[in-house]
C-alpha positions in Angstrom: -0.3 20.1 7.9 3.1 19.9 9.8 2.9 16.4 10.3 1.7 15.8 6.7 5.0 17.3 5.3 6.7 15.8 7.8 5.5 12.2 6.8 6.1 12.6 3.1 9.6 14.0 3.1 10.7 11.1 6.1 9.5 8.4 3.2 10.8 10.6 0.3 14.4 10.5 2.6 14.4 6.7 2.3 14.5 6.3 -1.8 16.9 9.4 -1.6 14.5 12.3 -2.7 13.9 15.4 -1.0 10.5 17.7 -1.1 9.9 21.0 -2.1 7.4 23.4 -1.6 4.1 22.7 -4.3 1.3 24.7 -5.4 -0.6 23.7 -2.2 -2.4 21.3 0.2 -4.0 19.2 -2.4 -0.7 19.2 -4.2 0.8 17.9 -1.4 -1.3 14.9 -0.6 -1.4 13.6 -4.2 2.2 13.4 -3.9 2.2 11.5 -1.1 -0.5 9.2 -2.3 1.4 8.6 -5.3 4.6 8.2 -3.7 2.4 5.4 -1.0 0.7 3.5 -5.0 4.6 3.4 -6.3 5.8 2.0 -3.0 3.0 -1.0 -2.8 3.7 -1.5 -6.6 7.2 -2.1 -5.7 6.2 -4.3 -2.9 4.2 -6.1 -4.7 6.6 -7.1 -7.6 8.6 -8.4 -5.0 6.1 -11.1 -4.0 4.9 -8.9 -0.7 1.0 -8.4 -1.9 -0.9 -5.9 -0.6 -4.3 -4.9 -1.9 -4.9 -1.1 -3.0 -7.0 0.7 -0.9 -8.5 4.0 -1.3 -8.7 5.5 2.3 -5.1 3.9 3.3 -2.7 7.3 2.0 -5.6 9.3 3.5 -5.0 7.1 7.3 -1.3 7.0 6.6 -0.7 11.0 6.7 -2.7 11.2 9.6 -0.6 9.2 11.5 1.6 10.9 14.5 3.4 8.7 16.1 3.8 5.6 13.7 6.2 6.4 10.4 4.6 5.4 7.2 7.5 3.0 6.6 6.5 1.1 10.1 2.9 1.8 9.1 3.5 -0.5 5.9 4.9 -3.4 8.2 1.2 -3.5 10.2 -0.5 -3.4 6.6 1.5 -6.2 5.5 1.8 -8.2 8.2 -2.1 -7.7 8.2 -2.5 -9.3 4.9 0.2 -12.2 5.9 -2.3 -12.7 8.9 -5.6 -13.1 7.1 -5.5 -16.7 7.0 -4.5 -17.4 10.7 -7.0 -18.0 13.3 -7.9 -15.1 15.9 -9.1 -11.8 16.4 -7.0 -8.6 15.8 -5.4 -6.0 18.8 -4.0 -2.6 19.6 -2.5 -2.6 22.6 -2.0 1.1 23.5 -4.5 3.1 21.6 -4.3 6.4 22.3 -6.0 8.8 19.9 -6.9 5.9 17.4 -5.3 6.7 14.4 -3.8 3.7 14.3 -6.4 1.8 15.1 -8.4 3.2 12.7 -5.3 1.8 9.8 -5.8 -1.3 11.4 -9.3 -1.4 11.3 -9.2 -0.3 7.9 -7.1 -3.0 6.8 -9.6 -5.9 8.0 -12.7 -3.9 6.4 -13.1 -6.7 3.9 -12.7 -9.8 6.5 -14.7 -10.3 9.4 -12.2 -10.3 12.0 -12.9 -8.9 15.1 -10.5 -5.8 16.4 -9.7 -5.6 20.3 -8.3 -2.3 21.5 -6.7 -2.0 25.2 -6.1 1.8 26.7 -6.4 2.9 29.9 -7.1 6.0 28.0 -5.6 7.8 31.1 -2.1 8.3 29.9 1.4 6.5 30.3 1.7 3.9 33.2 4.1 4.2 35.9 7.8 3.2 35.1 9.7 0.7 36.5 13.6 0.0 37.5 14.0 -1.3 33.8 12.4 2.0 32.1 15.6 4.3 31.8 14.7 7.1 29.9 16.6 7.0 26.4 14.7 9.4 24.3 13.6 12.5 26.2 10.8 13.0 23.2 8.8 16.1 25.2 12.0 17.7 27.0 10.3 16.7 30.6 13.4 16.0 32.1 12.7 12.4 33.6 11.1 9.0 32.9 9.4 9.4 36.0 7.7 12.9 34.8 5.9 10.5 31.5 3.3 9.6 33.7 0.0 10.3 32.6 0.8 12.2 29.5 -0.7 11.2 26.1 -3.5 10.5 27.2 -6.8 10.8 25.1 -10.3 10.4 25.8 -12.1 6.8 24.5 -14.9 9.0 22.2 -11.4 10.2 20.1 -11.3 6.6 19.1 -14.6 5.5 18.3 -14.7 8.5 16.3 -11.6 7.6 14.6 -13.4 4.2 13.4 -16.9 5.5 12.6 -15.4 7.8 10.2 -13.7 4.6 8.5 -17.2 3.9 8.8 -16.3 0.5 10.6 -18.8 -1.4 12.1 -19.1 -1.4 16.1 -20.1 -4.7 16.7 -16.9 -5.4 14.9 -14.4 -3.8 18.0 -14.1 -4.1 21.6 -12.7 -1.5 23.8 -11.1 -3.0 27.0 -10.3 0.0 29.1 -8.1 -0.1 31.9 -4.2 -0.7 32.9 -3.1 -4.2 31.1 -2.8 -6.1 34.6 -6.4 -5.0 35.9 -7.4 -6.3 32.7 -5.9 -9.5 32.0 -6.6 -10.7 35.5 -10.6 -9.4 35.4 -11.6 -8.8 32.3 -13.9 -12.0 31.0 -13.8 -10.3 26.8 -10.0 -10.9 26.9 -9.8 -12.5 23.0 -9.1 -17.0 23.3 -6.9 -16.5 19.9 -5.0 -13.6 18.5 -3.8 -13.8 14.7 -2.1 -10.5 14.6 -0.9 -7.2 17.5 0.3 -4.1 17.5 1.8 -3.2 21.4 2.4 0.1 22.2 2.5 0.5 26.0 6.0 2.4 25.8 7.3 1.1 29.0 8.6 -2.7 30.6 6.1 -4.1 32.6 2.8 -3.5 30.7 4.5 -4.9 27.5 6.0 -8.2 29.3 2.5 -8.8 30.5 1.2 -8.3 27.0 3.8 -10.5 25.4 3.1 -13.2 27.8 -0.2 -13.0 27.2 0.1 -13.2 23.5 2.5 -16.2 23.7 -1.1 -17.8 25.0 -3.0 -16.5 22.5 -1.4 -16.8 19.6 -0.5 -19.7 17.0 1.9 -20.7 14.2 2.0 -17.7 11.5 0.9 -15.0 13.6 2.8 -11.4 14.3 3.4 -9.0 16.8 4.8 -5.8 16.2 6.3 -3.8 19.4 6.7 0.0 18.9 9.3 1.9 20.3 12.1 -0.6 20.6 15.5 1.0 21.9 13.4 4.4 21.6 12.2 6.4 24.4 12.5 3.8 27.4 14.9 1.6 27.7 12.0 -1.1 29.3 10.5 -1.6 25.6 13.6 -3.3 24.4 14.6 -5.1 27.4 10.8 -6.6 27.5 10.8 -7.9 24.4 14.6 -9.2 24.5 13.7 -11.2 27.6 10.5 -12.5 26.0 12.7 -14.1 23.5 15.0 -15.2 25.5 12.5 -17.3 27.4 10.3 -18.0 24.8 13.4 -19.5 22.4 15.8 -20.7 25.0 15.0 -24.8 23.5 13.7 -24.0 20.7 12.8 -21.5 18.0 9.3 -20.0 18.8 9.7 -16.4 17.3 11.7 -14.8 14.6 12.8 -11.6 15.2 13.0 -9.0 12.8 14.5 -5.2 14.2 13.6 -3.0 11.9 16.4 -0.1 10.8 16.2 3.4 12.7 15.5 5.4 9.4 12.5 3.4 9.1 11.4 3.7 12.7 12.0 2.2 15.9 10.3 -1.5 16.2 10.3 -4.9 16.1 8.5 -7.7 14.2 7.9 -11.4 15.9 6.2 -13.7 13.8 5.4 -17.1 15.5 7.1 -20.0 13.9 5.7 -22.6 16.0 
C-alpha cells in the first residue's frame, strides 16, 4: 500500500499536484488509473501512440523499483519497437514485476521475451563501481553483493498471473558472462532491452552484446544511470563513445532525475 501512495503522488509531483488522503484503497487506485488514462491521452495527442490497456495501471502500481514515468518510456518504446525485427529482453529480473509490464505489453504480438537473472542477487563490483547512492544504508559498494535477490518461481508467477503464455519466454539464469560465453538460447536479434544489472562490468558486457544483436530502430533502456554506482553510467558513456566515435550509431536520450534515473539509446544505424 506504501509503495502504491508512493507511486501516485511521485507522478502527481510531476504535473504539480499533490495527494491527499481518500475514502480508501479502491479510492486510491482509481485515481491513479485515471491519472495513468489522462497521461497516455496526453501522449497520444502528441503523436506518441500507445494503446489502452486494462491490466497496465494495475502492473504500473506494482512496480518497486521502476517510476511510473520511466515505466512509460519501456511502454512506449515497446510500441515504437513493434515493427523491428527480434525478440524482447530483461536483463536483470529480479522479482518480475517488470517483466511482467513488459510481457504485458507484447501480449498482442508474438514476440518472444528473454529474461537474464542470476536470481542470486547483485554481482561483485568492480574499480569503476563507486558507490553514489547508498539506497539500503549498508555502508559500502562492496557490502551490495548478493542482496536483491529473488527466487526464479517469483517471476514465472509474476507472468502466469498476466496469464502470458510460457512457450512465449525464456529464462537464462546465471551471471551475464557465464551466459553469453555458454549459453546456446542466447537471442540472434534483439528489437527492444531493458538492462538492469546495477553495476559496470555486467552492463558493458550486455551492451556489447546488444550492439550484435540489434538493428536500425531498436532501443535499449539502462536503469540506474548516475544512481546508485557510479559503474552504470560510466558503462554506458564508454559504450557510446566507442560505438559513435566515426559515426552516429545511437542517440542518447538521459532522462531528467524527477522522472527517474535512466537512459534511452535508440539505434540509428
Amino acid at each position: 500500500m506504501k509503495i502504491l501512495k508512493k507511486a501516485i503522488k511521485k507522478a502527481l509531483a510531476v504535473l504539480g499536484y499533490e495527494l491527499h488522503s481518500s475514502s480508501g484503497e479502491r479510492d486510491i487506485f482509481i485515481n491513479f488509473s485515471n491519472l495513468a488514462q489522462a497521461y497516455e491521452q496526453r501522449l497520444n495527442e502528441l503523436g506518441i501512440f500507445i494503446v489502452a490497456n486494462e491490466i497496465r495501471s494495475k502492473l504500473l502500481v506494482r512496480l518497486t523499483g521502476t517510476q511510473p514515468a520511466e515505466a512509460y518510456f519501456i511502454v512506449h518504446a515497446l510500441a515504437e519497437c513493434k515493427d523491428v525485427s527480434g525478440v524482447v529482453c530483461e536483463f536483470g529480473v529480479a522479482q518480475g514485476e517488470t517483466s511482467a509490464l513488459i510481457a504485458n505489453e507484447i501480449q498482442s504480438g508474438n514476440k518472444i521475451l528473454h529474461l537474464f537473472d542470476s536470481f542470486e542477487g547483485l554481482s561483485k563490483p568492480t574499480k569503476e563501481d563507486q558507490l553514489k547512492d547508498d539506497i539500503f544504508s549498508l555502508g559500502s559498494i562492496e557490502a551490495y553483493t548478493g542482496t536483491m535477490s529473488c527466487p526464479e518461481e517469483m517471476v514465472r508467477t509474476r507472468l502466469k498471473a498476466i496469464s502470458f503464455p510460457p512457450q512465449r519466454f525464456v529464462i537464462h539464469k546465471g551471471l551475464i558472462d557465464q551466459l553469453i560465453s555458454d549459453d546456446v538460447s542466447l537471442p540472434k536479434a534483439v528489437s527492444f532491452a531493458y538492462v538492469d544489472f546495477d553495476f559496470y562490468e555486467p552492463i558493458k558486457l550486455t551492451l556489447n552484446f546488444l550492439h550484435q544483436t540489434t538493428s536500425t530502430g531498436a532501443i535499449i533502456i539502462v536503469d540506474d544511470y548516475d544512481f546508485f554506482s557510479t559503474g552504470v553510467k560510466t558503462a554506458v558513456d564508454e559504450f557510446l563513445e566507442e560505438k559513435n566515435a566515426s559515426e552516429l550509431i545511437y542517440e542518447c536520450m538521459v532522462s531528467n532525475k524527477r522522472y527517474g534515473c535512466f537512459a534511452v539509446l535508440k539505434r540509428k544505424g
